[in-house]
mmCIF file as Biopython writes it, N, C-alpha, C and O atoms, coordinates in Angstrom:
data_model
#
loop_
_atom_site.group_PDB
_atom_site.id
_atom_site.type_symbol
_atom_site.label_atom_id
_atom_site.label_alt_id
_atom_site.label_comp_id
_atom_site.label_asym_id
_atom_site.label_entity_id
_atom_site.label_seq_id
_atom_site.pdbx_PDB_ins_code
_atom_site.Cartn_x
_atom_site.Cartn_y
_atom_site.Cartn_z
_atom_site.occupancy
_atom_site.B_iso_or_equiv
_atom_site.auth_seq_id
_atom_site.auth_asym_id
_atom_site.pdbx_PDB_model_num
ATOM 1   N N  . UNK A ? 1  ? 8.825   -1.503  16.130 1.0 0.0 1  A 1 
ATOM 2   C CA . UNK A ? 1  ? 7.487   -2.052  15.985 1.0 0.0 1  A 1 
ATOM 3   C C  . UNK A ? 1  ? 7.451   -2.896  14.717 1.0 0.0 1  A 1 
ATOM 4   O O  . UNK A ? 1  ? 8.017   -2.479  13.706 1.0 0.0 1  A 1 
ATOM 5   N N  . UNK A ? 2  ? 6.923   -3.858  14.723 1.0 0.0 2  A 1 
ATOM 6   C CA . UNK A ? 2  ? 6.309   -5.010  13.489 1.0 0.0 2  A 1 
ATOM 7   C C  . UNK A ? 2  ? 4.922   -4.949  13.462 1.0 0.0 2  A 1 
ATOM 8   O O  . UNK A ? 2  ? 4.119   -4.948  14.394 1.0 0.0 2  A 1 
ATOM 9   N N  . UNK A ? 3  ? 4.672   -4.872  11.667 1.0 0.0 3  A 1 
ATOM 10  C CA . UNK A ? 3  ? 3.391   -4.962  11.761 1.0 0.0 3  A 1 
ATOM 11  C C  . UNK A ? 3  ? 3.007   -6.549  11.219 1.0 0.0 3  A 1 
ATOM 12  O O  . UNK A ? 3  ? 3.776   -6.940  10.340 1.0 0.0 3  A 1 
ATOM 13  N N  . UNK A ? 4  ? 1.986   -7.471  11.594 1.0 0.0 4  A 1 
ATOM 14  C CA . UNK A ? 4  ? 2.345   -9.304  11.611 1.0 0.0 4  A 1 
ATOM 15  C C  . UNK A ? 4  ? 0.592   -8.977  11.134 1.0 0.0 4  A 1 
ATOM 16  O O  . UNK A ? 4  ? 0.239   -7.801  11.048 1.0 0.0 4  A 1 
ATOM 17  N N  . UNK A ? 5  ? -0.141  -9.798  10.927 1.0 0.0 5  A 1 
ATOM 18  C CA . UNK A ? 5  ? -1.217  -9.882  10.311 1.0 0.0 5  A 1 
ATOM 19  C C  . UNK A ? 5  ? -1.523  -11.441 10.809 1.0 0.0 5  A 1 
ATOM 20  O O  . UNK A ? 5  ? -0.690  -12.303 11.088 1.0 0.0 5  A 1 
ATOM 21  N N  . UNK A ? 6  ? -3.154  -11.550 10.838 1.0 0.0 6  A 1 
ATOM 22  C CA . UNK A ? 6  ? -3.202  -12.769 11.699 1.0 0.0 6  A 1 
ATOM 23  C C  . UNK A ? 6  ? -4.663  -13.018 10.801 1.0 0.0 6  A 1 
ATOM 24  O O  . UNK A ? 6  ? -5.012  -12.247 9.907  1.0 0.0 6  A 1 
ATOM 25  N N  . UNK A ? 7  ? -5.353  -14.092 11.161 1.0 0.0 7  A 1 
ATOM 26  C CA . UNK A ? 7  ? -6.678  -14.754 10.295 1.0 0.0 7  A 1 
ATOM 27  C C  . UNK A ? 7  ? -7.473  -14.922 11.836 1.0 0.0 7  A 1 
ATOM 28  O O  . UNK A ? 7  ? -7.208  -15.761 12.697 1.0 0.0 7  A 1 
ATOM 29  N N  . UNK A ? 8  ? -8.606  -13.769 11.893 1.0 0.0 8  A 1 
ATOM 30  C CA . UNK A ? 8  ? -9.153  -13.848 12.915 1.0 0.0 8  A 1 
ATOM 31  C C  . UNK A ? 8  ? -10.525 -13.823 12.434 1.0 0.0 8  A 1 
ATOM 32  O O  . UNK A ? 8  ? -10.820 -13.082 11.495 1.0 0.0 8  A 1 
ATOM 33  N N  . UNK A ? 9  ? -11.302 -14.492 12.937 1.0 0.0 9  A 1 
ATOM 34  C CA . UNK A ? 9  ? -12.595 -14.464 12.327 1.0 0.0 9  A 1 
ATOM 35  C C  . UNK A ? 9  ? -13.297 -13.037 12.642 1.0 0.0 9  A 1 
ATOM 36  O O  . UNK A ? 9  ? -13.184 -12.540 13.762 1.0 0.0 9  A 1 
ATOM 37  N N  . UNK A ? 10 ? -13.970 -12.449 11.690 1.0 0.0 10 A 1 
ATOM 38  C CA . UNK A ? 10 ? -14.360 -11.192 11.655 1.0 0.0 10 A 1 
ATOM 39  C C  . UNK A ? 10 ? -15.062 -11.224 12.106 1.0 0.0 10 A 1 
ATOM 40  O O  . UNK A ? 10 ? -14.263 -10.323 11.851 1.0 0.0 10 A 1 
ATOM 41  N N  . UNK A ? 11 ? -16.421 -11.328 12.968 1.0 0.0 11 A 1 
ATOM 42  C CA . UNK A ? 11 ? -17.097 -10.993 14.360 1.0 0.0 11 A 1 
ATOM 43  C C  . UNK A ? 11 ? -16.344 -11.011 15.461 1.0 0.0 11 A 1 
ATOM 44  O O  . UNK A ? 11 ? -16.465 -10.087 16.265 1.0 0.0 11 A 1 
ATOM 45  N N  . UNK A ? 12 ? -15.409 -12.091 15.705 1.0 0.0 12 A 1 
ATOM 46  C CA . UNK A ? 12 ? -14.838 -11.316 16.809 1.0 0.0 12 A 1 
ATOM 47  C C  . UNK A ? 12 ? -13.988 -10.371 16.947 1.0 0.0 12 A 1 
ATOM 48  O O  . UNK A ? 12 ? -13.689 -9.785  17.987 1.0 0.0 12 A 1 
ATOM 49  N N  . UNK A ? 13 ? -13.409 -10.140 15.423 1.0 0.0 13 A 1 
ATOM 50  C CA . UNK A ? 13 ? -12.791 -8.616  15.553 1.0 0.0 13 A 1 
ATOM 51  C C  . UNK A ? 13 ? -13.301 -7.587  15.461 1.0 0.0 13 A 1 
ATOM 52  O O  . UNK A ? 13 ? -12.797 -6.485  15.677 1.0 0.0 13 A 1 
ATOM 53  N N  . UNK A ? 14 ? -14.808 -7.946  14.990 1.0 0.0 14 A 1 
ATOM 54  C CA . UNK A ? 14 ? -15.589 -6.389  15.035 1.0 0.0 14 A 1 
ATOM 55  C C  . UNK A ? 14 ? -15.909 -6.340  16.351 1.0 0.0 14 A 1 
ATOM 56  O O  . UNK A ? 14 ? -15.635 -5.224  16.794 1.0 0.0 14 A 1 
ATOM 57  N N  . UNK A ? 15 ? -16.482 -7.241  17.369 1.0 0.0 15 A 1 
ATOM 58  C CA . UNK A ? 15 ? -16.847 -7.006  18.202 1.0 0.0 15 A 1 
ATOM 59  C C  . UNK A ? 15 ? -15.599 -6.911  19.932 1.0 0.0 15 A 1 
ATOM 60  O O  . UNK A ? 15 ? -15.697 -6.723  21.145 1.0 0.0 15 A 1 
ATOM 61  N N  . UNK A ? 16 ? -14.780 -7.132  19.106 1.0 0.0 16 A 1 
ATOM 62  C CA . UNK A ? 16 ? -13.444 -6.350  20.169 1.0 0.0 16 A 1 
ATOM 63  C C  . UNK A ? 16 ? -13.126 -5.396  19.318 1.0 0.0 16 A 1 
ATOM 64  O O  . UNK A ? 16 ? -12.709 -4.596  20.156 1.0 0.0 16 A 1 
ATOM 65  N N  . UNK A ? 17 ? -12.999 -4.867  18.343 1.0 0.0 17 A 1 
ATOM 66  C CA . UNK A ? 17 ? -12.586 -3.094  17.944 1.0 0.0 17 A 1 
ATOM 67  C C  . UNK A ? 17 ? -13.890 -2.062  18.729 1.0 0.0 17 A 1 
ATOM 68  O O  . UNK A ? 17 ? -13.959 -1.027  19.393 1.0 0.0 17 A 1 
ATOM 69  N N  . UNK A ? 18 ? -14.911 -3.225  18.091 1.0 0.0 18 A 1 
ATOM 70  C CA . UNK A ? 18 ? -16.248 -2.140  18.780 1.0 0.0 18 A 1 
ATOM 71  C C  . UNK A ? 18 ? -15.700 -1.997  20.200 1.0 0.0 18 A 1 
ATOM 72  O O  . UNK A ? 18 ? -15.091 -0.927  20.204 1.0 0.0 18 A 1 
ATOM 73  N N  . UNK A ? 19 ? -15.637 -2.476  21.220 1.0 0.0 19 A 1 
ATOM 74  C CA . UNK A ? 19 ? -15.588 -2.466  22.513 1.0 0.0 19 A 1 
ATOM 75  C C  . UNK A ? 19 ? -14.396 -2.096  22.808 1.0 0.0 19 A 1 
ATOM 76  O O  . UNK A ? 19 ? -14.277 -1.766  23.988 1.0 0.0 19 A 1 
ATOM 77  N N  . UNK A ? 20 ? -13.428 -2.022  22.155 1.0 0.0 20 A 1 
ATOM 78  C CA . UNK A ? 20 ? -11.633 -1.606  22.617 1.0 0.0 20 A 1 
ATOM 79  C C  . UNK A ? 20 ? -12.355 0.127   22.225 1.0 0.0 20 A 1 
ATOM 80  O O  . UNK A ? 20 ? -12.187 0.933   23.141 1.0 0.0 20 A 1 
ATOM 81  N N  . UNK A ? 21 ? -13.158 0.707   20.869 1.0 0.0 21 A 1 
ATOM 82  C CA . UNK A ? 21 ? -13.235 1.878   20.442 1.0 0.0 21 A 1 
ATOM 83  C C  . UNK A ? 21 ? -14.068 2.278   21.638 1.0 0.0 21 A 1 
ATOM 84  O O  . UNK A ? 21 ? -13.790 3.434   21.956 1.0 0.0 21 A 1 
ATOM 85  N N  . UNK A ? 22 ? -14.785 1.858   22.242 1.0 0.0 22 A 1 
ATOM 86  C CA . UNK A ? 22 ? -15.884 2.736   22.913 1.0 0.0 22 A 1 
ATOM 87  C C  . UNK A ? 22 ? -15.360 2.690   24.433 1.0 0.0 22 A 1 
ATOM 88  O O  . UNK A ? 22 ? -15.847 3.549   25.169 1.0 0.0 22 A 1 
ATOM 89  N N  . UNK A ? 23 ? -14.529 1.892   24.940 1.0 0.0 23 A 1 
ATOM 90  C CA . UNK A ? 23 ? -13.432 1.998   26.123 1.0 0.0 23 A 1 
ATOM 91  C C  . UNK A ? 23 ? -12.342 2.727   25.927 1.0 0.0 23 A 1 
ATOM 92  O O  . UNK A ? 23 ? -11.780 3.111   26.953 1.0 0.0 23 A 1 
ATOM 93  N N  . UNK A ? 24 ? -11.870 3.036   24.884 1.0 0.0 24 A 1 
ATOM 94  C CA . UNK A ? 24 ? -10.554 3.791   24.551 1.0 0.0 24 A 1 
ATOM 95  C C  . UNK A ? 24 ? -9.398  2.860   24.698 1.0 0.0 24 A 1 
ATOM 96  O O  . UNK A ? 24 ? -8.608  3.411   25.464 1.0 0.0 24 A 1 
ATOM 97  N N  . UNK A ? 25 ? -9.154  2.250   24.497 1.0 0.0 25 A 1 
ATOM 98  C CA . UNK A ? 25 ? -8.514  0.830   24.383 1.0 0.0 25 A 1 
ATOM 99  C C  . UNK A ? 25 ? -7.697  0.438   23.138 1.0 0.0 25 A 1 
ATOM 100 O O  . UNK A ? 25 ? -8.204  0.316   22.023 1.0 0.0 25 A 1 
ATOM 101 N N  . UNK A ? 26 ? -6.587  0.279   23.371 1.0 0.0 26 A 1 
ATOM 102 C CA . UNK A ? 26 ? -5.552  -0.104  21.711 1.0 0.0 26 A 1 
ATOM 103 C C  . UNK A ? 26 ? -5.708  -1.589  22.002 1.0 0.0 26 A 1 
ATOM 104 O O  . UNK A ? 26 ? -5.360  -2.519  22.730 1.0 0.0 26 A 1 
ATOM 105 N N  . UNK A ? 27 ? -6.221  -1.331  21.289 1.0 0.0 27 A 1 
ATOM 106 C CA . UNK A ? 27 ? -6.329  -2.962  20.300 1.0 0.0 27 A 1 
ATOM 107 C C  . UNK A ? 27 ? -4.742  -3.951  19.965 1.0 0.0 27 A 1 
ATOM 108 O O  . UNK A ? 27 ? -4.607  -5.168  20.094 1.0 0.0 27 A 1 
ATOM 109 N N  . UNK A ? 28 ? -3.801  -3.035  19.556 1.0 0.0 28 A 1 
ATOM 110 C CA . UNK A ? 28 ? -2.431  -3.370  19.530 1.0 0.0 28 A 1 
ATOM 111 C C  . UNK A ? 28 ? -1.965  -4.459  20.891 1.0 0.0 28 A 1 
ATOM 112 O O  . UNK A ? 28 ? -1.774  -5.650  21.135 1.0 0.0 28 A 1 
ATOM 113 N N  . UNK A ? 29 ? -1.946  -3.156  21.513 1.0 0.0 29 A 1 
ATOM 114 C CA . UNK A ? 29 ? -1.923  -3.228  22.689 1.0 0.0 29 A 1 
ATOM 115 C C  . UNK A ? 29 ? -1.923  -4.132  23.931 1.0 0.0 29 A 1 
ATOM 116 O O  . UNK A ? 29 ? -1.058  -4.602  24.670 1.0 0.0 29 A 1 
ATOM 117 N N  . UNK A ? 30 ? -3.531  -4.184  23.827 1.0 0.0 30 A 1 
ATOM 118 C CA . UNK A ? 30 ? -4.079  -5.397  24.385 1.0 0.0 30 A 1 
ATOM 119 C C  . UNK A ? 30 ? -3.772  -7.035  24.063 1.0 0.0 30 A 1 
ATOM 120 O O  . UNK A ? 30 ? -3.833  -7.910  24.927 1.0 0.0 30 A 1 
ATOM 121 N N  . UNK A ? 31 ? -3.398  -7.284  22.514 1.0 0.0 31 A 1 
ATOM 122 C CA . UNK A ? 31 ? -3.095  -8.412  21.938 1.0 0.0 31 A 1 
ATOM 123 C C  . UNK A ? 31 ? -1.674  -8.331  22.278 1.0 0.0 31 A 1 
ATOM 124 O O  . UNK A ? 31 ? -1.045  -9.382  22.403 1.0 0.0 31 A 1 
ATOM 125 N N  . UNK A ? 32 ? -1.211  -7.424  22.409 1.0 0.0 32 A 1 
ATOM 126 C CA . UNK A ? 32 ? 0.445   -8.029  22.689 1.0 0.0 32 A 1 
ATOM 127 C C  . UNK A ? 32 ? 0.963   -8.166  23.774 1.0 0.0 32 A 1 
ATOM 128 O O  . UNK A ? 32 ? 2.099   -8.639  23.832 1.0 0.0 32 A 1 
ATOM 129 N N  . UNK A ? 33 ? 0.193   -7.747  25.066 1.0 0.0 33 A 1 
ATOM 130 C CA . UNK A ? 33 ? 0.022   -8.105  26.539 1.0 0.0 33 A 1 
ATOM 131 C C  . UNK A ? 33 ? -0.504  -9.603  26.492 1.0 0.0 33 A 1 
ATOM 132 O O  . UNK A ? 33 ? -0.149  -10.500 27.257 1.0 0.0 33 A 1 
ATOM 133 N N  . UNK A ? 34 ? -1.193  -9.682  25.704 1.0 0.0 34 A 1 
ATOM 134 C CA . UNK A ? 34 ? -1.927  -11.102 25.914 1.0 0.0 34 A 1 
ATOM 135 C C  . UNK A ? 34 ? -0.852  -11.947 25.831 1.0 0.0 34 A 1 
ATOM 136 O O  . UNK A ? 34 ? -0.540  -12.781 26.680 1.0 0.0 34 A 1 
ATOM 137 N N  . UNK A ? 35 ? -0.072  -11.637 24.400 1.0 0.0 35 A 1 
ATOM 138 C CA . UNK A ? 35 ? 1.079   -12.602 23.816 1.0 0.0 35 A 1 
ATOM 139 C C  . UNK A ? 35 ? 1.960   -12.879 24.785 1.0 0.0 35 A 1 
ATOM 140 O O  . UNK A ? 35 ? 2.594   -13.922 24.948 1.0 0.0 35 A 1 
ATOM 141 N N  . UNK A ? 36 ? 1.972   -11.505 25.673 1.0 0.0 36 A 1 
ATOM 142 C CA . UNK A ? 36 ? 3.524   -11.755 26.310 1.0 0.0 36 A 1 
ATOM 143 C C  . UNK A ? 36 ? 3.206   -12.384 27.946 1.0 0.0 36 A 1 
ATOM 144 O O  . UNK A ? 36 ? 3.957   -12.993 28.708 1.0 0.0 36 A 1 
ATOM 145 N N  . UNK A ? 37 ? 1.990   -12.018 28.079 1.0 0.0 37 A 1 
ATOM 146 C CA . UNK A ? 37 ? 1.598   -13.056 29.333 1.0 0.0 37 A 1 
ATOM 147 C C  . UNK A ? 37 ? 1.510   -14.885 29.022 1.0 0.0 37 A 1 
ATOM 148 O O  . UNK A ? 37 ? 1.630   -15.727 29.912 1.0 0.0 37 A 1 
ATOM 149 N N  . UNK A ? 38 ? 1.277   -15.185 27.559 1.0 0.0 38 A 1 
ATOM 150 C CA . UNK A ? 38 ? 0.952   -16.148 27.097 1.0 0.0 38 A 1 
ATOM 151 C C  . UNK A ? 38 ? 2.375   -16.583 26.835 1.0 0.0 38 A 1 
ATOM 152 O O  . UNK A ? 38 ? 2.492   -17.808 26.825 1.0 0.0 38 A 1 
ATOM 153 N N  . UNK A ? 39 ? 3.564   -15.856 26.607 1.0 0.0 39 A 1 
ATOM 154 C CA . UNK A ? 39 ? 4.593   -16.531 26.270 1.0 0.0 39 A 1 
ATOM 155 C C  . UNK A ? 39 ? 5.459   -17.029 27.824 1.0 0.0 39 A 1 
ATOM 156 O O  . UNK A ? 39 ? 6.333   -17.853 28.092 1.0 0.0 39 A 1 
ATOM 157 N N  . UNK A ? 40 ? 4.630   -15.983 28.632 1.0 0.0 40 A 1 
ATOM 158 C CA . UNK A ? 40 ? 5.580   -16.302 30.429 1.0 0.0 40 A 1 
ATOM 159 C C  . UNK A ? 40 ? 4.462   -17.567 30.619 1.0 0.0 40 A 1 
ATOM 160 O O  . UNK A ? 40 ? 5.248   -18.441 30.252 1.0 0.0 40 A 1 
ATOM 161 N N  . UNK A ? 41 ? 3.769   -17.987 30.784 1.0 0.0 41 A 1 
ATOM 162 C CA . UNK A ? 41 ? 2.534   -19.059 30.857 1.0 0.0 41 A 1 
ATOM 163 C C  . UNK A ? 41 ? 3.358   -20.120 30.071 1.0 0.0 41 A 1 
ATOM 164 O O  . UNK A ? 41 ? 3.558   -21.254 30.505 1.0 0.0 41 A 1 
ATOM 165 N N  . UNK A ? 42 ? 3.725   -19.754 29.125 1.0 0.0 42 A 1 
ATOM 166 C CA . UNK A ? 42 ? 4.620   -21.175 27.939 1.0 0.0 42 A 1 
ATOM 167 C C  . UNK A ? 42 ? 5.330   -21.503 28.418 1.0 0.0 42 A 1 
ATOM 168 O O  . UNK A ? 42 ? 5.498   -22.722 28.420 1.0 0.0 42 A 1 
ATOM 169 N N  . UNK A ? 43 ? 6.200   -20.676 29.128 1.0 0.0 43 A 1 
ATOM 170 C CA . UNK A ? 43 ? 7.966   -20.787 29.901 1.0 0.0 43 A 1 
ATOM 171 C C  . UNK A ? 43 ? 8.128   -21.825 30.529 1.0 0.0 43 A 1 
ATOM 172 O O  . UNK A ? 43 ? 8.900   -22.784 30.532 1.0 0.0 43 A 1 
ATOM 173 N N  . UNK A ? 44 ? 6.366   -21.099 31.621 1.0 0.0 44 A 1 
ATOM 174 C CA . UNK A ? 44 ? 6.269   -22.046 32.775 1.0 0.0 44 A 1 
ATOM 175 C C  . UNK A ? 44 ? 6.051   -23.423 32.621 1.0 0.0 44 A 1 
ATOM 176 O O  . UNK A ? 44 ? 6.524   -24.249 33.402 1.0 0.0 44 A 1 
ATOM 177 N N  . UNK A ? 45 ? 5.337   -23.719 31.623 1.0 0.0 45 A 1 
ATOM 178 C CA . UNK A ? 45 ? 5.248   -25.203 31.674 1.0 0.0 45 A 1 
ATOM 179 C C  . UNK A ? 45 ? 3.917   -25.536 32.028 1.0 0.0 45 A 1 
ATOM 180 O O  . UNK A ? 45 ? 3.573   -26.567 32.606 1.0 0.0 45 A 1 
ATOM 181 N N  . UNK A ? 46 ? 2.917   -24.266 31.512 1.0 0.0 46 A 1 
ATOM 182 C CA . UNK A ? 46 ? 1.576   -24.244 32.611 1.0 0.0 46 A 1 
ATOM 183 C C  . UNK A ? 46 ? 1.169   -25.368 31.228 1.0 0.0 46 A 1 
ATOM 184 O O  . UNK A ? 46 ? 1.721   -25.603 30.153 1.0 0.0 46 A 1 
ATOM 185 N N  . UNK A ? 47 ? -0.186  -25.927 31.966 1.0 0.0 47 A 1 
ATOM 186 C CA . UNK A ? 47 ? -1.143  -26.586 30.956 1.0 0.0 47 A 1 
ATOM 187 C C  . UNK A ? 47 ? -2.101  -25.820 30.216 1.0 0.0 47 A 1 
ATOM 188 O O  . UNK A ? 47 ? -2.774  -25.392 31.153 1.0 0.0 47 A 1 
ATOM 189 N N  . UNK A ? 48 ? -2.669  -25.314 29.096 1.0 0.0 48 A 1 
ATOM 190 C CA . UNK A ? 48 ? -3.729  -24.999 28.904 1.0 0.0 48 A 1 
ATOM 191 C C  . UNK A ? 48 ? -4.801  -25.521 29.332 1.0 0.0 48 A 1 
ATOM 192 O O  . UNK A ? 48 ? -5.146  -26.700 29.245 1.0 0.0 48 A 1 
ATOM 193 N N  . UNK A ? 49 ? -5.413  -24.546 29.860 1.0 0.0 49 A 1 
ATOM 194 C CA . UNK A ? 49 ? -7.115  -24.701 30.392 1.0 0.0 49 A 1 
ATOM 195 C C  . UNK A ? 49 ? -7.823  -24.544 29.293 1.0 0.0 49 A 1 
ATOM 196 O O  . UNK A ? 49 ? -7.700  -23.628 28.480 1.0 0.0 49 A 1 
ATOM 197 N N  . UNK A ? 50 ? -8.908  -25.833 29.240 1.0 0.0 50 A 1 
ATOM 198 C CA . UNK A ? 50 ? -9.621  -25.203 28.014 1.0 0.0 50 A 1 
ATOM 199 C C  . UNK A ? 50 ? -10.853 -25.818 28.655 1.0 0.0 50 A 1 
ATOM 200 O O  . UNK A ? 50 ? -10.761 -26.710 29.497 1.0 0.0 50 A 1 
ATOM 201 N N  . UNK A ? 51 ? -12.449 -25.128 28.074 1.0 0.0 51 A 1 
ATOM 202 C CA . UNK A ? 51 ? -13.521 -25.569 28.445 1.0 0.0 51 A 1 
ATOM 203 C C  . UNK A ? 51 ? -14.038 -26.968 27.562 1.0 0.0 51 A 1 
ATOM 204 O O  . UNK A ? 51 ? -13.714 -27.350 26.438 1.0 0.0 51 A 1 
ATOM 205 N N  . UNK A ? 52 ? -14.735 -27.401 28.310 1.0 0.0 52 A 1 
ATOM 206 C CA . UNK A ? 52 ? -15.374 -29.082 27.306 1.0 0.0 52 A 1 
ATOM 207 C C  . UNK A ? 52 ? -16.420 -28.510 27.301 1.0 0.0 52 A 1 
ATOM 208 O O  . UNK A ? 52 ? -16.723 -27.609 28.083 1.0 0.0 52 A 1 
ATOM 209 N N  . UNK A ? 53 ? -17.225 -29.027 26.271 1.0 0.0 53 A 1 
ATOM 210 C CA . UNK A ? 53 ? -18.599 -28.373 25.423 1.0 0.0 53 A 1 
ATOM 211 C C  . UNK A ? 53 ? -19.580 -28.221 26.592 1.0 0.0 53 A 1 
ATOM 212 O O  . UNK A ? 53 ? -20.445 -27.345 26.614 1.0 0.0 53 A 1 
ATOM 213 N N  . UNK A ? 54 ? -19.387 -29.151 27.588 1.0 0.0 54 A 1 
ATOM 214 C CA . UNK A ? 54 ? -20.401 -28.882 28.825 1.0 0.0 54 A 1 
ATOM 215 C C  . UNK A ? 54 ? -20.183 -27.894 29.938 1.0 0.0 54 A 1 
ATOM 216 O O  . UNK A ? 54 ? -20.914 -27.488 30.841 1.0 0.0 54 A 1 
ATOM 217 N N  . UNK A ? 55 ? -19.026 -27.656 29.610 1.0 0.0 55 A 1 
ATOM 218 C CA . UNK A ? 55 ? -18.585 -26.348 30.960 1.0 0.0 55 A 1 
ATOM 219 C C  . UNK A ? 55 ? -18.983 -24.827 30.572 1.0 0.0 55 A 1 
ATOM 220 O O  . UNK A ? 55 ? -18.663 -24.298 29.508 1.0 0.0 55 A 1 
ATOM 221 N N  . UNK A ? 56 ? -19.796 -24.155 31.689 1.0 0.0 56 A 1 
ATOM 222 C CA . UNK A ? 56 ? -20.126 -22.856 31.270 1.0 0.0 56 A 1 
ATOM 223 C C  . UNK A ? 56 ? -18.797 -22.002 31.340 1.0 0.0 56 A 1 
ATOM 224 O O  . UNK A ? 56 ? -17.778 -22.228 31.993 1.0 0.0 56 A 1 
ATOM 225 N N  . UNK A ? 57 ? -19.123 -20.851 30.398 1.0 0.0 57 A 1 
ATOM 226 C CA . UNK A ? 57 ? -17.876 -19.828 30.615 1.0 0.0 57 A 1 
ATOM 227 C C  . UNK A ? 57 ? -17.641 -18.945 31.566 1.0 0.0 57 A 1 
ATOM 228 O O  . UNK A ? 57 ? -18.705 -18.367 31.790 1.0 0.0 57 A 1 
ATOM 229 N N  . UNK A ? 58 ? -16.753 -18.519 32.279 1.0 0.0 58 A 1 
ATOM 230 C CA . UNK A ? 58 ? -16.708 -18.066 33.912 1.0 0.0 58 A 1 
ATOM 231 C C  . UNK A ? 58 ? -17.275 -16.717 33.799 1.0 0.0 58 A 1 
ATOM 232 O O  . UNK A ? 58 ? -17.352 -16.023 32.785 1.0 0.0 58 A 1 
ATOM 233 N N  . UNK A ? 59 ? -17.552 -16.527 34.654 1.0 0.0 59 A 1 
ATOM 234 C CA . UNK A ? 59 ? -17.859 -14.654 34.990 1.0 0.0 59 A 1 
ATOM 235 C C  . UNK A ? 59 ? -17.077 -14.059 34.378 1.0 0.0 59 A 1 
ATOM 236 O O  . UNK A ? 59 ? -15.983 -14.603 34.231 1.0 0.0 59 A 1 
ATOM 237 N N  . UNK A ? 60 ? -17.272 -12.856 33.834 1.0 0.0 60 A 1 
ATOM 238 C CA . UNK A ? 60 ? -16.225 -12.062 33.163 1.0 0.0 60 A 1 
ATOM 239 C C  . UNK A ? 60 ? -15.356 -11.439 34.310 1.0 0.0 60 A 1 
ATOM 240 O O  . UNK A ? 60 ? -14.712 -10.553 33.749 1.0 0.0 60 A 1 
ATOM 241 N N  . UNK A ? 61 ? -15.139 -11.455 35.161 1.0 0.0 61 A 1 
ATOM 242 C CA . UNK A ? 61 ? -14.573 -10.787 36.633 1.0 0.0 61 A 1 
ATOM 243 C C  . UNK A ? 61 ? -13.557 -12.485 36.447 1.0 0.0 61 A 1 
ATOM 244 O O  . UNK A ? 61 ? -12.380 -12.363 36.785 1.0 0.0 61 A 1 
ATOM 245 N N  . UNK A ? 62 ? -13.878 -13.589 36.070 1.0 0.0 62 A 1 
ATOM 246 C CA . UNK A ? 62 ? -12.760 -14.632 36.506 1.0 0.0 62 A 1 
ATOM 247 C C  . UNK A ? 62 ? -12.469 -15.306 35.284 1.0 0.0 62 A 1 
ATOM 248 O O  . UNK A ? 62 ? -11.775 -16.321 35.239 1.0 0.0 62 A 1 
ATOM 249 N N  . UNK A ? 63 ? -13.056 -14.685 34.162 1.0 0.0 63 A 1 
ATOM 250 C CA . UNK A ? 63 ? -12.478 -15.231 32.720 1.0 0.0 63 A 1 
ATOM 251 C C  . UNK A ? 63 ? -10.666 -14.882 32.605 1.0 0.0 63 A 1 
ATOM 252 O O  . UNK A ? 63 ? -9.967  -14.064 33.202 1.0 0.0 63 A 1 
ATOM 253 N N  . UNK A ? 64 ? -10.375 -15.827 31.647 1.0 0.0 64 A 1 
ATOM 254 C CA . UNK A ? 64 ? -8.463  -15.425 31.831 1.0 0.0 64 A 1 
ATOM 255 C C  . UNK A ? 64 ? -8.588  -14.161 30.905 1.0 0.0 64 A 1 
ATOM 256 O O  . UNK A ? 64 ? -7.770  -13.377 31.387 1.0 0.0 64 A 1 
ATOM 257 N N  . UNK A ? 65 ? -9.110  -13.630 29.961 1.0 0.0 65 A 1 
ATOM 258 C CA . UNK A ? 65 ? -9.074  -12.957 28.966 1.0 0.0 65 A 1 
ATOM 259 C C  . UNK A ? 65 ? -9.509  -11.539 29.577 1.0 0.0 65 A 1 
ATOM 260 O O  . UNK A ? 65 ? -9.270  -10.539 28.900 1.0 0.0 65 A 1 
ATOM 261 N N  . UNK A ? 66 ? -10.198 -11.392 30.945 1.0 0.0 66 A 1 
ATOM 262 C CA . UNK A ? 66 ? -10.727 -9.879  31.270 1.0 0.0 66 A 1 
ATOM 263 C C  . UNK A ? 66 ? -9.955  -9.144  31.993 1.0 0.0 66 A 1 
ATOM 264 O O  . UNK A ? 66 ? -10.380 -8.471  32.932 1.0 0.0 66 A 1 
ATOM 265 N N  . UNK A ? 67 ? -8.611  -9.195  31.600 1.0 0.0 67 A 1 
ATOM 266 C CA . UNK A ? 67 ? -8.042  -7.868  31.606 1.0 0.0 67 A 1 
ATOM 267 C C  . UNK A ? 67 ? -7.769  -7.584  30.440 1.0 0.0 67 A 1 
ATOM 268 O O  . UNK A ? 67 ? -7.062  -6.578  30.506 1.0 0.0 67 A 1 
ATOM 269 N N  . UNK A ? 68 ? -7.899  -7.856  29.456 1.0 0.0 68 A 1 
ATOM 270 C CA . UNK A ? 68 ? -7.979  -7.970  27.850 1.0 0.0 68 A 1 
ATOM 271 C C  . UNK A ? 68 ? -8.872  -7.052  27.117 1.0 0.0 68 A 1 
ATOM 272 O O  . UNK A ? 68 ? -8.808  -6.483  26.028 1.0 0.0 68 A 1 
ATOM 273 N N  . UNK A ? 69 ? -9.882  -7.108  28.260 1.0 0.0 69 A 1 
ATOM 274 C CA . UNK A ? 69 ? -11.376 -7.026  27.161 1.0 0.0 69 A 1 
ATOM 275 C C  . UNK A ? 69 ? -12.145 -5.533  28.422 1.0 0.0 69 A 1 
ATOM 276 O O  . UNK A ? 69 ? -13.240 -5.025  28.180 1.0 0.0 69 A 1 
#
């Protein structure tokens, strides 16, 4: 295990510890699933999807991040 330290803006880390603590949820965990789905996504050659200031954000059922959260 490595411990790596990152600059995350502090509301959204309070408000994913809050919600990882009250689901029972490692926080670790979850971010390093993310990484490693994000590094097979890199492999591929996928494009990042990103929203433009006018696009709403999807349902949480079809956001990329909700198996995360």
């Amino acid at each position: 295990m490595v411990i790596k330290s990152f600059n995350i803006d502090s509301e959204t880390y309070s408000q994913f510890s809050e919600i990882c603590r009250e689901r029972g949820h490692s926080m670790s965990k979850k971010v390093e699933n993310f990484i490693k789905e994000e590094l097979e996504r890199m492999k591929g050659n996928f494009k990042t999807e990103r929203l433009s200031a006018t696009e709403k954000i999807p349902e949480k059922s079809n956001h990329p991040m909700h198996k995360y959260c």
